[in-house]
C-alpha atoms as a printed R data frame, in Angstrom:
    type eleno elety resid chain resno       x       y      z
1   ATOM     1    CA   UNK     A     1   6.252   5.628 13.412
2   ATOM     2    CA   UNK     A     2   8.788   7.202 15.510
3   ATOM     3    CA   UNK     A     3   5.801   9.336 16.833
4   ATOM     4    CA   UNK     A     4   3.581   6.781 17.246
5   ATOM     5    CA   UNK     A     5   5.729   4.985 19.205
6   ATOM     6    CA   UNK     A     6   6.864   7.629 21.441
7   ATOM     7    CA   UNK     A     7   3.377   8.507 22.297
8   ATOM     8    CA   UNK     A     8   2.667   5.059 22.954
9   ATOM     9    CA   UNK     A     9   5.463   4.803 25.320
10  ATOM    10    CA   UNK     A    10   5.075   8.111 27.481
11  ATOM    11    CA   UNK     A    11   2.547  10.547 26.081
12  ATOM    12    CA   UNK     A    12   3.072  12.953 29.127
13  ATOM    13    CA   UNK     A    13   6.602  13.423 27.017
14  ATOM    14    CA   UNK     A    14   6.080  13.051 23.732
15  ATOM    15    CA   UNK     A    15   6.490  16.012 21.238
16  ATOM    16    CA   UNK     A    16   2.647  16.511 20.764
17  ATOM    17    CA   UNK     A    17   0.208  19.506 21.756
18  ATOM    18    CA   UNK     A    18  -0.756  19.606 24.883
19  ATOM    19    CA   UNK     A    19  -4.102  19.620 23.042
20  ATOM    20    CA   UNK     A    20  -3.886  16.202 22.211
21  ATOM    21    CA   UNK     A    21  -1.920  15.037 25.064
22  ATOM    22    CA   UNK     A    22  -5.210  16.059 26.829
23  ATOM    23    CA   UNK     A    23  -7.506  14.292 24.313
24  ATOM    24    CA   UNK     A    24  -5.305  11.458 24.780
25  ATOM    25    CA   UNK     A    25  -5.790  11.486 28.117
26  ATOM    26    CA   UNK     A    26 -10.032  11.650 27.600
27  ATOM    27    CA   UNK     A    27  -9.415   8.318 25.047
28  ATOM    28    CA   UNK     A    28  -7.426   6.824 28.100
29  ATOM    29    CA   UNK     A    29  -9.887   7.116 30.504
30  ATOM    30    CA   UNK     A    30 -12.832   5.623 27.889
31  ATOM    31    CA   UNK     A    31  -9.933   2.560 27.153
32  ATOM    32    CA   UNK     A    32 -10.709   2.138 30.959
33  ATOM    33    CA   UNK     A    33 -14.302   2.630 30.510
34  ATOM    34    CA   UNK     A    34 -17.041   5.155 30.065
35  ATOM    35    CA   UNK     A    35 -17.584   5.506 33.808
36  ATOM    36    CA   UNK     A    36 -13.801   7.130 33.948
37  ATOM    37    CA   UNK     A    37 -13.731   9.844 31.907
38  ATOM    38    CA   UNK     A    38 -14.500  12.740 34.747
39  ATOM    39    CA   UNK     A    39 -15.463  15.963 34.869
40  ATOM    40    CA   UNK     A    40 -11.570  17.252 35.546
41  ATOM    41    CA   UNK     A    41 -10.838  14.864 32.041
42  ATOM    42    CA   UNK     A    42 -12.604  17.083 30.230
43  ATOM    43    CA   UNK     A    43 -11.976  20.305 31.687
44  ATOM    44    CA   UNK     A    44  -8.256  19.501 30.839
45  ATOM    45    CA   UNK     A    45  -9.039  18.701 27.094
46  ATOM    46    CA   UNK     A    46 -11.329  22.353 27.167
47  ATOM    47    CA   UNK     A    47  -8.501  24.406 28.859
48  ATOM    48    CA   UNK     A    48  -6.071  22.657 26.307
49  ATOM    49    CA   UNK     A    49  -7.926  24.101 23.249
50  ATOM    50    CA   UNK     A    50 -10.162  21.344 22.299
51  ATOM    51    CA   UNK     A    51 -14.164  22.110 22.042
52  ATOM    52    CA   UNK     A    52 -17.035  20.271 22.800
53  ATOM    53    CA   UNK     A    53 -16.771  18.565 19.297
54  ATOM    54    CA   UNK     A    54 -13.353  17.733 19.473
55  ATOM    55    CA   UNK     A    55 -13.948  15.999 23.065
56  ATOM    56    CA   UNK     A    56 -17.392  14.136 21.808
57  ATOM    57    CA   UNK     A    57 -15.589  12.684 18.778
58  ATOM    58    CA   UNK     A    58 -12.462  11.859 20.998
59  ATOM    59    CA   UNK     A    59 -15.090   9.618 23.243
60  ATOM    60    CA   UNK     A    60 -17.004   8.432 20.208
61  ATOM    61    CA   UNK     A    61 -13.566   7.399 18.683
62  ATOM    62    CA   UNK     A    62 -12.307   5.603 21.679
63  ATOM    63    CA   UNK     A    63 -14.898   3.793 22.550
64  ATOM    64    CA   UNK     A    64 -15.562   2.507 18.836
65  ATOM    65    CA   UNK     A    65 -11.695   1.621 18.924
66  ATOM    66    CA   UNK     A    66 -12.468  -0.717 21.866
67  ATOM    67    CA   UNK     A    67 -15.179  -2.400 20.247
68  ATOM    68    CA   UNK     A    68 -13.428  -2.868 17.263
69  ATOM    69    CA   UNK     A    69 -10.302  -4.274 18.897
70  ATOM    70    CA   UNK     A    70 -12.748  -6.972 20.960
71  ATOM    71    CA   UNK     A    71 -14.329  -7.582 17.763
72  ATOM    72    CA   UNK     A    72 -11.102  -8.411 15.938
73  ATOM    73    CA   UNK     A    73  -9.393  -9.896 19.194
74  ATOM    74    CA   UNK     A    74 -12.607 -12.580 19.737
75  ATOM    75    CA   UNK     A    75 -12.296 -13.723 15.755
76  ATOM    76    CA   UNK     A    76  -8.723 -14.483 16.711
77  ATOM    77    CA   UNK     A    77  -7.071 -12.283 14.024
78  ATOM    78    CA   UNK     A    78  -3.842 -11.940 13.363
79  ATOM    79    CA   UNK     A    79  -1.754  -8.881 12.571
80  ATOM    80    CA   UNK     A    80   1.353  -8.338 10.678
81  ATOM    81    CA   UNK     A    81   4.441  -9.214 12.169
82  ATOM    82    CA   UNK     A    82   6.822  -6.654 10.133
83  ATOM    83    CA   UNK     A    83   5.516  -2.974 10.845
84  ATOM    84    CA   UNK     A    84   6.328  -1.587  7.233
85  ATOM    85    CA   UNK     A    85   2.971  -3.513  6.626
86  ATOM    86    CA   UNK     A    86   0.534  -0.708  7.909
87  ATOM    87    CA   UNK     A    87   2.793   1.577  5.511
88  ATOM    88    CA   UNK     A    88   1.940  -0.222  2.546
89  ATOM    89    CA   UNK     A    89  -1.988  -0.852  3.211
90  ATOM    90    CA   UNK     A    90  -2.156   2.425  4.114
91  ATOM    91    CA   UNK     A    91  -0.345   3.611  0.911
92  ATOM    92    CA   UNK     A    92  -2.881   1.453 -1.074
93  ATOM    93    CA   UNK     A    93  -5.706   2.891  0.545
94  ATOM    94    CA   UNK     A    94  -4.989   6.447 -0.062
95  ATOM    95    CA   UNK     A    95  -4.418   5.410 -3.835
96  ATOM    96    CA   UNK     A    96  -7.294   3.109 -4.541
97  ATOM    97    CA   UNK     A    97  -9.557   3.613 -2.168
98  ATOM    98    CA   UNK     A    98 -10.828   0.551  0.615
99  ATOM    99    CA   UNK     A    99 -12.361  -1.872 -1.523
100 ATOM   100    CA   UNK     A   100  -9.420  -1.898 -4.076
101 ATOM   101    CA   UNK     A   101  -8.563  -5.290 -4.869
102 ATOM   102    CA   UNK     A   102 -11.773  -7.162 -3.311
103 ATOM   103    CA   UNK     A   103 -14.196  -9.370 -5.273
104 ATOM   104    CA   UNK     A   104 -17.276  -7.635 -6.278
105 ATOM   105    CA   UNK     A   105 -19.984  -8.431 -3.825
106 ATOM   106    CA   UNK     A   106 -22.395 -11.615 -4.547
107 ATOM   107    CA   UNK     A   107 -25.480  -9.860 -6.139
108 ATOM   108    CA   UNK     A   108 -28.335 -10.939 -3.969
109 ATOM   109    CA   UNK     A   109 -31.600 -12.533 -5.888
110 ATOM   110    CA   UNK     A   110 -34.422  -9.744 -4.469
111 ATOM   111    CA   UNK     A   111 -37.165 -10.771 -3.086
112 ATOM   112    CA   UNK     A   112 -40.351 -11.023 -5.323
């Protein structure tokens, strides 16, 4: 988390590649919207190292990020208040998978 957070505050100093400081950058501009990510953005990300691949999924990842955080932001969700959280869940995820825990799903009568 010490990472995290030190991207998060300044990524321009942060101990990361300058790879992903430049695919940072790329996510940045699609935080801002799609219209911002220019031609310089990612000729930065290319002359870092990253390919065309690496900057499309960048872009797709962003940009599903923002929907996702709307989506969760309009249902008014709440998130936890003690970091170590995120830790845990993502501790039981590696071990058991996503749906670990969860109800089966309703089984659906199909349609005759």
């Amino acid at each position: 988390m010490t990472l995290v957070d030190q991207v998060r505050a300044d990524p321009d100093s942060a101990p990361i590649s300058a790879k992903l400081r430049a695919l940072l950058g790329v996510a940045a501009a699609v935080q801002r919207g799609g219209n911002h990510v220019s031609a310089q953005d990612v000729e930065d990300a290319r002359q870092a190292g990253a390919d065309d691949l690496q900057i499309h999924d960048t872009v797709l990842i962003a940009a599903a990020f923002c929907m996702y955080n709307r989506y969760v932001d309009g249902l008014a969700t709440t998130r936890p208040a003690d970091r170590s959280a995120y830790a845990t869940a993502a501790e039981a995820i590696v071990n058991h998978g996503y749906l670990a825990g969860l109800p089966a799903p309703a089984q659906l009568p199909l349609p005759s």
